[in-house]
C-alpha positions in Angstrom: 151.3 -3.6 -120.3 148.2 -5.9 -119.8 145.7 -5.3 -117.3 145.4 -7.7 -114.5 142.3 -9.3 -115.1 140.5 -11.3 -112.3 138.8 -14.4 -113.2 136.0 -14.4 -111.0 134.5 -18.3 -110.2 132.6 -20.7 -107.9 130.0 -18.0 -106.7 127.1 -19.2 -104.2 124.5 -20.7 -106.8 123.1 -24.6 -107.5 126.0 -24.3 -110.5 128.9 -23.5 -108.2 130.4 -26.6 -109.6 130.4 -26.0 -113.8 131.7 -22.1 -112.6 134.7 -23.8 -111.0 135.1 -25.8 -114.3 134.3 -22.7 -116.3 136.8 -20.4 -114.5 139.8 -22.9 -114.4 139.7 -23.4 -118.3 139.8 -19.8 -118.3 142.4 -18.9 -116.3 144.7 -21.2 -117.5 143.7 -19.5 -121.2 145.0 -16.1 -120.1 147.5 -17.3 -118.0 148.9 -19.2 -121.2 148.8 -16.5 -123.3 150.5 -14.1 -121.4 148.0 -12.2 -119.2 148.1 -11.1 -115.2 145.0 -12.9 -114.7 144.1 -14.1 -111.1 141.9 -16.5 -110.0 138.9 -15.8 -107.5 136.8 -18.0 -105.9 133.8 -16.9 -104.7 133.7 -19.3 -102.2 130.0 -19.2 -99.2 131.1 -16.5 -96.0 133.9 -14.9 -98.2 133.6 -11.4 -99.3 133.7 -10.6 -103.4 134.0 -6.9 -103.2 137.2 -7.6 -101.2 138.5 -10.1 -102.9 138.2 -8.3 -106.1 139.9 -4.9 -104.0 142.7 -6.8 -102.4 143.6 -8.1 -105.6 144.8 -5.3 -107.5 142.4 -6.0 -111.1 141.0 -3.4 -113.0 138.5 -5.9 -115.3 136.9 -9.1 -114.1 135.9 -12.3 -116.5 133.1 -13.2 -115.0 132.6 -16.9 -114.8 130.0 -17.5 -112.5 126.6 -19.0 -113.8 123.3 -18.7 -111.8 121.8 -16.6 -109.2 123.7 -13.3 -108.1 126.8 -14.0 -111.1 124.5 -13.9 -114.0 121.4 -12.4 -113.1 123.1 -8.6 -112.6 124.2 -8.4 -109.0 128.0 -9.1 -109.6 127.3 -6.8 -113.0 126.0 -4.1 -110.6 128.8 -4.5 -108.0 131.4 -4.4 -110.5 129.8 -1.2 -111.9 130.0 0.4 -108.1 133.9 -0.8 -107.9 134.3 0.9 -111.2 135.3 -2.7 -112.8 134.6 -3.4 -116.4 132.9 -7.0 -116.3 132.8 -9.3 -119.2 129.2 -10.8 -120.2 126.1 -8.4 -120.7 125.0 -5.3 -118.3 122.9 -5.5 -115.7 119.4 -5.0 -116.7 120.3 -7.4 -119.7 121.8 -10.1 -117.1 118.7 -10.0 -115.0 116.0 -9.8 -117.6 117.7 -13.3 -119.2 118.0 -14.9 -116.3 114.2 -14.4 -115.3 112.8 -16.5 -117.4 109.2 -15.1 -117.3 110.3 -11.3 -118.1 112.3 -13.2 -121.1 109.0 -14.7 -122.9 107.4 -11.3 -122.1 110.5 -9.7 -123.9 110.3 -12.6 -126.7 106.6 -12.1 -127.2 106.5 -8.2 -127.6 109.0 -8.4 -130.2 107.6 -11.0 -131.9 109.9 -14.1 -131.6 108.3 -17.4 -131.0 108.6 -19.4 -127.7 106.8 -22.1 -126.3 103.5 -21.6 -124.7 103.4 -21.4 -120.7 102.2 -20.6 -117.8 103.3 -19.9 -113.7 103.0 -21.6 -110.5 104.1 -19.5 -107.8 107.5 -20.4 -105.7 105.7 -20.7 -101.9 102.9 -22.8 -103.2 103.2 -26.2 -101.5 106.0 -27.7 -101.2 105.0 -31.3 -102.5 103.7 -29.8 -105.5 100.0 -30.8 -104.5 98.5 -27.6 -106.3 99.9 -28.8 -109.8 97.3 -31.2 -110.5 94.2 -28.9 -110.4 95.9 -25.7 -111.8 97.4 -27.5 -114.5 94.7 -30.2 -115.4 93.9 -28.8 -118.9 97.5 -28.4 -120.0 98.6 -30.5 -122.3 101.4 -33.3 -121.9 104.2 -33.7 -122.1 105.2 -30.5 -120.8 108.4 -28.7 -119.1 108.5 -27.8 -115.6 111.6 -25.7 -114.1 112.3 -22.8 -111.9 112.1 -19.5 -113.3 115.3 -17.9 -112.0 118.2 -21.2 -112.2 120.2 -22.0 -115.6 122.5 -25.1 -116.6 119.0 -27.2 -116.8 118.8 -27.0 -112.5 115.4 -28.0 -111.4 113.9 -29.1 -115.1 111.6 -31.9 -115.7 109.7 -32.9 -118.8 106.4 -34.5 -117.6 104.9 -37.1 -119.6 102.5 -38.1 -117.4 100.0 -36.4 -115.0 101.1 -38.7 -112.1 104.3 -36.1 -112.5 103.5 -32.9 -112.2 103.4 -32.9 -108.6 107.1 -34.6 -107.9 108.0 -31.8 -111.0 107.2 -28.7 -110.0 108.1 -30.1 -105.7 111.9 -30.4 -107.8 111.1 -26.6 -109.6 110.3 -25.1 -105.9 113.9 -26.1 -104.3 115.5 -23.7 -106.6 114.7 -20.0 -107.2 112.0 -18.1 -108.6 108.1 -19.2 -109.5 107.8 -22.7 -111.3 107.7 -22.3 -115.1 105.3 -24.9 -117.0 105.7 -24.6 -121.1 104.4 -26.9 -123.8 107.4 -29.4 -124.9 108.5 -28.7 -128.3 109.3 -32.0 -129.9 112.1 -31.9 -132.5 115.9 -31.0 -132.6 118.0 -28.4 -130.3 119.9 -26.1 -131.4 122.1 -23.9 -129.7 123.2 -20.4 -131.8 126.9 -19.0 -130.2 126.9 -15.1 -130.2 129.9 -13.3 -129.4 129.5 -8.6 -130.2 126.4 -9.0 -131.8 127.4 -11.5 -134.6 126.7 -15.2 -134.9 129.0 -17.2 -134.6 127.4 -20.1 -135.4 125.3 -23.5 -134.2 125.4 -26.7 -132.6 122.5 -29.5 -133.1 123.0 -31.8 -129.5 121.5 -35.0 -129.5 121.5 -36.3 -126.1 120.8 -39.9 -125.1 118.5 -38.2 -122.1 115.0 -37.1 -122.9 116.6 -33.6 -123.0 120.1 -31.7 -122.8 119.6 -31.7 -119.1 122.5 -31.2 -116.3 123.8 -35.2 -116.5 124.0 -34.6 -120.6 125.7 -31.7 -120.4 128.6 -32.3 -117.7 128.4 -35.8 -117.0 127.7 -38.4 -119.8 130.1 -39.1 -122.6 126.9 -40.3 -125.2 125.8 -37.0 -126.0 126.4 -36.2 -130.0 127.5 -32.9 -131.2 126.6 -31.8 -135.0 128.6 -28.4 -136.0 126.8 -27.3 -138.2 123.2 -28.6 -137.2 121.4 -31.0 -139.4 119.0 -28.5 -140.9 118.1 -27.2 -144.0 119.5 -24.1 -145.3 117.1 -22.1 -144.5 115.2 -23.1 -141.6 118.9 -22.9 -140.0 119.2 -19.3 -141.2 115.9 -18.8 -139.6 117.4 -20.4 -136.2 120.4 -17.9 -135.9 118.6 -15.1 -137.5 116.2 -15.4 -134.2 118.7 -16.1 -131.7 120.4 -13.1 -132.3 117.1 -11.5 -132.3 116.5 -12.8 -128.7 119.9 -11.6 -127.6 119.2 -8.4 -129.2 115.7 -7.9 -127.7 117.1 -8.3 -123.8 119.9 -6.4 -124.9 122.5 -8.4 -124.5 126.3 -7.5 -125.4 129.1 -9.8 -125.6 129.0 -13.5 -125.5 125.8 -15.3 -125.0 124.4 -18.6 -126.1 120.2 -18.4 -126.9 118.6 -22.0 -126.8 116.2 -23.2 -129.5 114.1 -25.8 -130.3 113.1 -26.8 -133.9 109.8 -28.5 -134.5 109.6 -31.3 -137.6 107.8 -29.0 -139.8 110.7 -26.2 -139.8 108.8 -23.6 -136.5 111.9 -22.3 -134.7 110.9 -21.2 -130.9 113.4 -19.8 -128.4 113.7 -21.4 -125.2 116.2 -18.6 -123.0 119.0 -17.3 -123.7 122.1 -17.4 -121.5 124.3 -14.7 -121.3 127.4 -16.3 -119.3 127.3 -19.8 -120.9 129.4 -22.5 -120.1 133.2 -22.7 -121.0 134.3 -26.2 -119.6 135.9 -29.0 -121.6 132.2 -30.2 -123.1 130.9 -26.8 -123.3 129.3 -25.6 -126.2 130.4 -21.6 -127.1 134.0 -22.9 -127.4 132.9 -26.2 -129.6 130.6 -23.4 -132.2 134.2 -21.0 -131.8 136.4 -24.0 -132.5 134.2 -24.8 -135.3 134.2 -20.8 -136.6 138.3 -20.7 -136.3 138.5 -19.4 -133.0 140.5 -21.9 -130.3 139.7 -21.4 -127.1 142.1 -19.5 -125.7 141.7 -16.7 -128.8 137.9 -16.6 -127.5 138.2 -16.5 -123.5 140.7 -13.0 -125.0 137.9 -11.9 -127.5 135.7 -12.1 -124.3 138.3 -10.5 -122.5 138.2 -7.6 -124.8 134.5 -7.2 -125.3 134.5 -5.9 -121.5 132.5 -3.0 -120.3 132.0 -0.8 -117.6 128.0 -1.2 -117.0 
């Protein structure tokens, strides 16, 4: 008999909105394929840990994204309800979704990613401290909070007249304000699922950069499975995106986030440890493209649960 699995969505973050997208693809998967799976929504003033005990489930799918569902906490209360949890561990969840302590990570182990820099997250709120602490740093740059995913908060600056309306954006979200050096070139995203590649995607939005519109609300973005890159400097792209997800010790499915310069350097952006899984999301387009439909990988997920 199948476990009854609760799939676990909504959650209290800036990306409430993709999780409820997320977790309805989701449970419709399971439910299709003959599971006892349960929808939760994590909904502001409800309770999780009753939710999650009133409903009977002995494993959660996690499909929250952002703060408190993928930055450890719901890893950490699932491991005190004695719930296996889909998605990485705890100290894995939070070191990925701190942005800072993952370029630390990257840097110690030798994996390339772009040059940056802090501004601290009470520092005026109009951003008027930008300018002077960031008058030698080159442009165009990348602004964005340190602790939000799905692109929340992130501007690329081209101009020194934005830095200050930038980082003001950055400081409504959590965590210190991020500035890195923009790497100009292609994106790539590498889909990991138990410590294997699964493969790539090359995006090509028509936006200056796969931001939040690109990803969930424009129809113009272009998808290349596999990327357009040669051989080798596409070898070199998964080889360190599973190098990232190994470094933060991640288990499971994640999704690391490159950038590829002209000349063939590969530097890794973050990597995101409960990525998307809505209609334009891009895990099930690199599974889809691997063999794997997407209701064989919200089960491969299923399986690849733990108890933290």
């Amino acid at each position: 008999m199948k476990q009854r699995v609760a799939v676990v969505m909504g959650g209290l973050s800036a990306e409430r909105e993709v999780s409820l997208n997320t977790g309805a693809g989701v449970h419709k998967a399971l439910v299709g394929n003959g599971w006892d799976a349960i929808a939760i929504d994590w909904a502001p003033g409800t309770s999780l840990p009753q939710m999650l005990e009133q409903s009977g489930a002995q494993v959660v799918w996690n499909a929250l994204h952002g703060t408190y569902g993928e930055d450890g906490a719901v890893q950490g209360m699932c491991a005190c309800l004695g719930l296996a949890c889909t998605g990485s561990g705890v100290l894995a969840s939070a070191l990925a979704m701190d942005k800072i302590m993952s370029k630390r990570i990257f840097e110690s182990n030798g994996i390339s990613t772009p040059r940056w820099t802090t501004l601290p997250h009470d520092g005026p709120a109009d951003g008027s401290d930008a300018l002077a602490t960031l008058s030698d740093w080159p442009l165009p740059c990348v602004v964005k909070p340190a602790f939000e995913g799905s692109s929340v908060g992130v501007s690329v600056v081209e101009a020194a007249a934005e830095l200050a309306p930038a980082v003001a954006a950055a400081r409504k979200f959590h965590g210190p304000v991020i500035i890195e050096d923009y790497i100009a070139g292609t994106e790539v995203f590498v889909g990991i699922l138990n410590d294997r590649v699964l493969g790539s995607v090359e995006v090509r939005p028509a936006t200056k950069f796969y931001d939040y519109e690109a990803k969930y609300k424009r129809t113009d973005t272009k998808y290349l499975l596999p990327p357009e890159l040669p051989a080798d400097v596409l070898a070199r792209t998964e080889a360190l995106g599973l190098a990232s997800y190994r470094a933060l010790g991640c288990s499971g499915h994640a999704r690391p986030d490159l950038r590829i310069t002209p000349d063939g350097q590969v530097f890794v952006l973050e990597v995101n440890t409960l990525p998307g899984m809505t209609a334009t999301s891009l895990l099930p387009k690199i599974a889809k493209q691997a063999g794997m439909d997407y209701a064989t990988l919200c089960e491969e997920i299923l399986a690849s649960a733990t108890r933290a």
